[in-house]
C-alpha positions as CSV (number, residue, x, y, z in Angstrom):
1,X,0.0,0.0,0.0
2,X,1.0,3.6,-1.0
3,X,1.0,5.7,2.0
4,X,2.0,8.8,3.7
5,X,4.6,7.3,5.5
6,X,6.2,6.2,2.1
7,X,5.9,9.4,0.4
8,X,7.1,11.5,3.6
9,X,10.7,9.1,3.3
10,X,10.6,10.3,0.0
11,X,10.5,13.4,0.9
12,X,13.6,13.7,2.9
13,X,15.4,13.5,-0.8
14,X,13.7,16.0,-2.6
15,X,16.0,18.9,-2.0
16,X,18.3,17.9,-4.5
17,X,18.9,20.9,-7.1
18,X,18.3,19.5,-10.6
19,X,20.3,21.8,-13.7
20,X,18.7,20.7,-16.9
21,X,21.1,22.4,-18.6
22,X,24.3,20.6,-17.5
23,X,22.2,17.1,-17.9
24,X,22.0,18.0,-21.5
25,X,25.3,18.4,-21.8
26,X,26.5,15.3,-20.0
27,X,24.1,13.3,-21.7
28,X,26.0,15.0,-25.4
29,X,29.7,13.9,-23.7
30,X,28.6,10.2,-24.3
31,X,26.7,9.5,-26.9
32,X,24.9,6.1,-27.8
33,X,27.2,3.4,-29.3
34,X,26.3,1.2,-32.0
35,X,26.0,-1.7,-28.9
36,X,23.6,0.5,-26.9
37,X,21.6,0.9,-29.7
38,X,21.2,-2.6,-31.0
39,X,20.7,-3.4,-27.0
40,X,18.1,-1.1,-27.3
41,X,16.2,-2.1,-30.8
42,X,16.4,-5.4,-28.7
43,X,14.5,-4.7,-25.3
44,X,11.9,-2.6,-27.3
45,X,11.8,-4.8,-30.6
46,X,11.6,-2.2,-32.9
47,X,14.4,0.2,-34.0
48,X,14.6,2.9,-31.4
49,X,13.1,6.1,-33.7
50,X,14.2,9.4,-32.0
51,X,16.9,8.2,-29.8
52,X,19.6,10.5,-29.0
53,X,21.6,9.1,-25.9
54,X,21.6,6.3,-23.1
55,X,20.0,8.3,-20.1
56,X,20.6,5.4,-17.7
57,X,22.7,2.3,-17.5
58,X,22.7,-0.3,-15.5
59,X,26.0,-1.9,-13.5
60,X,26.6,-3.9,-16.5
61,X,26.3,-1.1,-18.3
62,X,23.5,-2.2,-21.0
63,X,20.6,0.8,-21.2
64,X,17.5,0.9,-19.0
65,X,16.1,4.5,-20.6
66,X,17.1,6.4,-23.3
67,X,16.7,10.0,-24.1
68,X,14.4,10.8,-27.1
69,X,13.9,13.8,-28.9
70,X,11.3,16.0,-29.1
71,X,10.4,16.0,-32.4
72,X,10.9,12.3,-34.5
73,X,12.7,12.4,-38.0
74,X,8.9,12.3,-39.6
75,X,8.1,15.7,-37.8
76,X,6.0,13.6,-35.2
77,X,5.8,15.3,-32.1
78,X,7.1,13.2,-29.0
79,X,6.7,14.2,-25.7
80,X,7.7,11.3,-23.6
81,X,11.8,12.4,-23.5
82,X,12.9,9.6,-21.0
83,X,12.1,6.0,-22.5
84,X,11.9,3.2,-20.3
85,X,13.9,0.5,-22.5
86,X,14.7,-2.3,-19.8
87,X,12.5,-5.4,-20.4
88,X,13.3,-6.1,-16.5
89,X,11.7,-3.2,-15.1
90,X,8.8,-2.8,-17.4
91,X,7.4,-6.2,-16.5
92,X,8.1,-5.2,-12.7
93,X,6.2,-1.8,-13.3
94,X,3.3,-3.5,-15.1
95,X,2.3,-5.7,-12.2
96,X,2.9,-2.6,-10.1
97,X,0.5,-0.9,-12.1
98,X,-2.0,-3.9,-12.4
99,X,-2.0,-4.3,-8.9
100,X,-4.2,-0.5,-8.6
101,X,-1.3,1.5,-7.2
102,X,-1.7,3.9,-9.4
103,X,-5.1,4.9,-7.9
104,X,-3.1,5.2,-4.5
105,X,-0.5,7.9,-5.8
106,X,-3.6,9.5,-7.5
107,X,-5.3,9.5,-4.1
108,X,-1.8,10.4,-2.0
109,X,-1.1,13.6,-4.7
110,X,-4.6,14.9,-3.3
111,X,-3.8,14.7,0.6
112,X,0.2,15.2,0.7
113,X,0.6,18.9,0.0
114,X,4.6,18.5,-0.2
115,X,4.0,15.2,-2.1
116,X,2.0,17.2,-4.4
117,X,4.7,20.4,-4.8
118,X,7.4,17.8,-5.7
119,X,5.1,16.2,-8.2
120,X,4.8,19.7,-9.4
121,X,8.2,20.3,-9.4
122,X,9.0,16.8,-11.2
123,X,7.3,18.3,-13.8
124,X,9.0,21.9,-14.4
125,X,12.3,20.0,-14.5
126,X,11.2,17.4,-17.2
127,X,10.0,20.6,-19.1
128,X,12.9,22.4,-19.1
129,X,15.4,19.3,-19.4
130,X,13.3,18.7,-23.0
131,X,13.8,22.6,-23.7
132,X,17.4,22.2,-23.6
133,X,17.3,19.5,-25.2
134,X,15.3,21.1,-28.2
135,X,17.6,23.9,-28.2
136,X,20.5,21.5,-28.5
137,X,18.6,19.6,-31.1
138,X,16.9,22.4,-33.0
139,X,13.8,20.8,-32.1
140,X,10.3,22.2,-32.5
141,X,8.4,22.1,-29.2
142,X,5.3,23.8,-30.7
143,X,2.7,21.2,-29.9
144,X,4.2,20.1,-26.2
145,X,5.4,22.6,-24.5
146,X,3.6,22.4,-22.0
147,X,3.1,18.4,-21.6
148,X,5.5,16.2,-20.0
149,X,4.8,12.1,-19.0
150,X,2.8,10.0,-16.8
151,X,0.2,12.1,-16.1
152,X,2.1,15.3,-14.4
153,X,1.9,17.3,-12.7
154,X,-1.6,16.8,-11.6
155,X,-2.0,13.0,-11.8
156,X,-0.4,9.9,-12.2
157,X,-0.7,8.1,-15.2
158,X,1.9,6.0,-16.9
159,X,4.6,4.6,-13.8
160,X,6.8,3.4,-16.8
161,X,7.3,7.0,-17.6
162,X,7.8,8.5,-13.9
163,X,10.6,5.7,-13.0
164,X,12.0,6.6,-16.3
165,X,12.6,10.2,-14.8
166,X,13.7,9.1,-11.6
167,X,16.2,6.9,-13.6
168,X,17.7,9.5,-16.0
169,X,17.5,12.4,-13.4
170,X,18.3,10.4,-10.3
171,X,16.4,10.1,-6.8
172,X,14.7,13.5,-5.2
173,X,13.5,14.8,-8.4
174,X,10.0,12.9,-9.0
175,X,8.7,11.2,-5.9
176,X,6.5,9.0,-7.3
177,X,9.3,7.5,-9.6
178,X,11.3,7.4,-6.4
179,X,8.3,5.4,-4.8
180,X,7.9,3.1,-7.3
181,X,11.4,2.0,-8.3
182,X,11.1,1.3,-4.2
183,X,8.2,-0.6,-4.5
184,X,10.1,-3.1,-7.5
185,X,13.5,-3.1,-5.6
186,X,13.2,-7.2,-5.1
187,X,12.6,-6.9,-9.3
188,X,14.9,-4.4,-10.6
189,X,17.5,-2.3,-9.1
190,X,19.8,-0.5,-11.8
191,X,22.6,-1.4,-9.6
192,X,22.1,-5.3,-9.1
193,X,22.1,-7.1,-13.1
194,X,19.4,-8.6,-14.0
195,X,19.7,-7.7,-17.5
196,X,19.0,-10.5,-19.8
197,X,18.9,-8.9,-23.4
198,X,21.7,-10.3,-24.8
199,X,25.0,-7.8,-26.3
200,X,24.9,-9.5,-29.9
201,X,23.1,-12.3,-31.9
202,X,26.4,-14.1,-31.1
203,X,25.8,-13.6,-27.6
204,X,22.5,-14.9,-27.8
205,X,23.2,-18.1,-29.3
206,X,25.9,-18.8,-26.9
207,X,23.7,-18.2,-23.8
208,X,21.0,-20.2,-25.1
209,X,23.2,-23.3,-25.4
210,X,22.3,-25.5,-22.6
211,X,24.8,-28.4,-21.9
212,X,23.3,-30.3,-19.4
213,X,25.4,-33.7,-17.7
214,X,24.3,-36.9,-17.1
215,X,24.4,-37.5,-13.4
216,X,25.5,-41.3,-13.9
217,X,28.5,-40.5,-16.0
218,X,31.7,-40.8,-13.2
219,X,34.2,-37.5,-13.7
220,X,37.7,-38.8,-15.1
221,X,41.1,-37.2,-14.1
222,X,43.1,-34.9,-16.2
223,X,46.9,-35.8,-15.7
224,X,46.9,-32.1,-13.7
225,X,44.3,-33.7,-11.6
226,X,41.7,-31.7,-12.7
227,X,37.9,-32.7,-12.9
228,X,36.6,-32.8,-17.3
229,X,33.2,-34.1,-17.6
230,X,33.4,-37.4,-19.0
231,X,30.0,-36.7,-21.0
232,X,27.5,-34.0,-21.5
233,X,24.6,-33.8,-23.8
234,X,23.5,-30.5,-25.6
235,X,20.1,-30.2,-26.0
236,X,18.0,-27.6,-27.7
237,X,16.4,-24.9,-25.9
238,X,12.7,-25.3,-25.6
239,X,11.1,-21.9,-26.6
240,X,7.4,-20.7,-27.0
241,X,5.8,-17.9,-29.1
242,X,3.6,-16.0,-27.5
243,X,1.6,-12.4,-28.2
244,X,1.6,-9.5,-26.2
245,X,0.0,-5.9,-26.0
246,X,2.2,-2.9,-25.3
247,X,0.0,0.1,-24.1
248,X,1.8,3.0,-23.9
249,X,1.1,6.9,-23.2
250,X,1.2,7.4,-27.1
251,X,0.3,4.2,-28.7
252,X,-0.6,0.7,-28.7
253,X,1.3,-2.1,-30.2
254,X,1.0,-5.9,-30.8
255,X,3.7,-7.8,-30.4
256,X,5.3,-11.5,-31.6
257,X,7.9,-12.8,-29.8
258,X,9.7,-15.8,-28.9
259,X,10.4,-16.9,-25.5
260,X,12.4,-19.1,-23.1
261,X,14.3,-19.4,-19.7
262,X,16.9,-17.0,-21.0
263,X,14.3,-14.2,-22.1
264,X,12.7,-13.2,-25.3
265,X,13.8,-13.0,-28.9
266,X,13.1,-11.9,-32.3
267,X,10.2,-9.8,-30.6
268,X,8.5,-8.6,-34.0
269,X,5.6,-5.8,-33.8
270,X,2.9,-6.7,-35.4
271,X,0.8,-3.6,-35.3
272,X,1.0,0.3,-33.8
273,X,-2.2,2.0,-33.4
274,X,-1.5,5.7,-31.8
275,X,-4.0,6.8,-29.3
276,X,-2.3,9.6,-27.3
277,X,-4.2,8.1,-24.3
278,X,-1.4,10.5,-22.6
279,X,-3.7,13.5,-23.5
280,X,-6.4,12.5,-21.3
C-alpha cells in the first residue's frame, strides 16, 4: 500500500537541485554506441526512432532509458523524452500498475501537499530538461510545450514513464518515480544485473546453449588432476511464441515474440495503433 509514511521518506530527498542544462550536456559527452543501440532495438523490438543518448545504464552497463527527442525524424511530435527500455523493469512496473497503485498515488497527490509540490516540481524540470534538449537539437516544441509524461503534474498516469525520470534524473527529483522503483527493488535495481537482453546475436546463441550432464556418467582425471566431464549432452532450448499488447502513453502495439528461460527473442511488432491516451 502507497501511504503517507512512504511518500514523507521520500521526501527527505527531494531537496536535490536538478540543472537541466548541464544534464543536457552530460548526456552529449557520451553519446549512444552502435551496442547500446542494438541493445536497445532489442529490449523494445523495434528500432529505437528518436533516440539520441543512453540516459541510464545499468551496473553492467546495457541501457534501462534512453533519451528521445522531441520532435521524430517524420516531424512527429514526441513528448515522452525519458524512454523506459529495460524489459526487466517494465514487467516489474506493469504488475505494479495492475496491482491499482496507481489509484493510490492518485489519491496520495490529493492529501500530501509536499508530495504534491514535488510532483509539481518533477514536472517543471522534465520541461525544461526537454527545452534544452530542443535547443541542442533544434527541435520544434510547438505542440508540447507544456506536456510532459505520466500524467504530471496533476496525476499519475503512466509509472513506466515516472521511473523513467527518476532513472535519467536520479532520486529527489519525481517522488512517485522514487516510490515506485522502491516498491520493485526485489525486481529491478539499476545497480544489481538482472539484465537478460543479450550484447549480440552471437551472444545470444551462446547463452541459449544448454549443456546439461548426465548424473550417472563418473568425472575422469586430467593428468593435472583436474575434474573434465566425461559426457555431457547438448540439448535444444525449448522456446514458445507467444503475443503480447504494449500500451503506452502514445500508442498501442502488438507484439510476436519468442520466448524461453533466457528471455525473449526476435520480438516482432505486429501492429502500432496511436492513441495519445497521454492527453487524457
Amino acid at each position: 500500500m502507497a501511504n503517507s509514511q512512504e511518500s514523507s521518506d521520500k521526501m527527505q530527498n527531494s531537496n536535490k537541485k536538478y540543472i537541466p542544462e548541464e544534464a543536457v550536456k552530460r548526456l552529449f559527452t557520451t553519446p549512444a554506441s552502435d551496442a547500446e543501440r542494438t541493445i536497445v532495438e532489442k529490449q523494445l523490438g523495434r528500432f529505437p526512432r528518436g533516440m539520441v543518448a543512453v540516459g541510464a545504464r545499468c551496473v553492467c552497463g546495457r541501457p534501462l532509458a534512453v533519451i528521445t527527442r522531441p520532435c521524430l525524424e517524420d516531424g512527429t511530435p514526441f513528448p515522452t523524452t525519458c524512454y523506459l527500455t529495460c524489459p526487466e523493469a517494465v514487467k516489474a512496473v506493469s504488475r505494479v500498475e495492475a496491482d491499482g497503485i496507481m489509484r493510490e498515488y492518485n489519491e496520495l497527490l490529493q492529501s500530501d501537499e509536499d508530495l504534491k509540490k514535488q510532483y509539481e516540481r518533477a514536472h517543471k524540470y522534465y520541461l525544461e530538461f526537454r527545452h534544452e534538449l530542443a535547443v541542442s537539437l533544434g527541435d520544434s516544441e510547438e505542440h508540447i510545450s507544456q506536456m510532459s509524461a505520466g500524467g504530471m503534474p496533476v496525476r499519475v498516469k503512466c509509472l513506466h514513464a515516472l521511473l523513467a525520470q527518476t532513472l535519467v534524473m536520479g532520486k529527489g527529483v519525481n517522488p512517485i518515480g522514487d516510490m515506485v522503483l522502491e516498491r520493485i527493488k526485489d525486481e529491478f535495481d539499476p545497480k544489481v544485473c538482472r539484465c537478460t537482453t543479450p550484447w549480440s546475436d552471437d551472444a545470444y546463441a551462446t547463452e541459449t546453449e544448454v549443456v546439461v550432464e548426465d548424473e550417472t556418467v563418473a568425472k575422469d582425471k586430467t593428468a593435472e588432476g583436474e575434474a573434465v566431464k566425461s559426457d555431457t549432452t547438448t540439448c535444444a532450448e525449448k522456446t514458445v511464441q507467444v503475443a503480447a499488447i504494449d500500451c503506452g502513453t502514445n500508442s498501442i502495439r502488438l507484439k510476436i515474440a519468442q520466448v524461453s528461460e533466457h528471455g525473449m527473442k526476435d520480438i516482432v511488432p505486429r501492429m502500432l495503433r496511436v492513441v495519445r491516451l497521454g492527453q487524457g
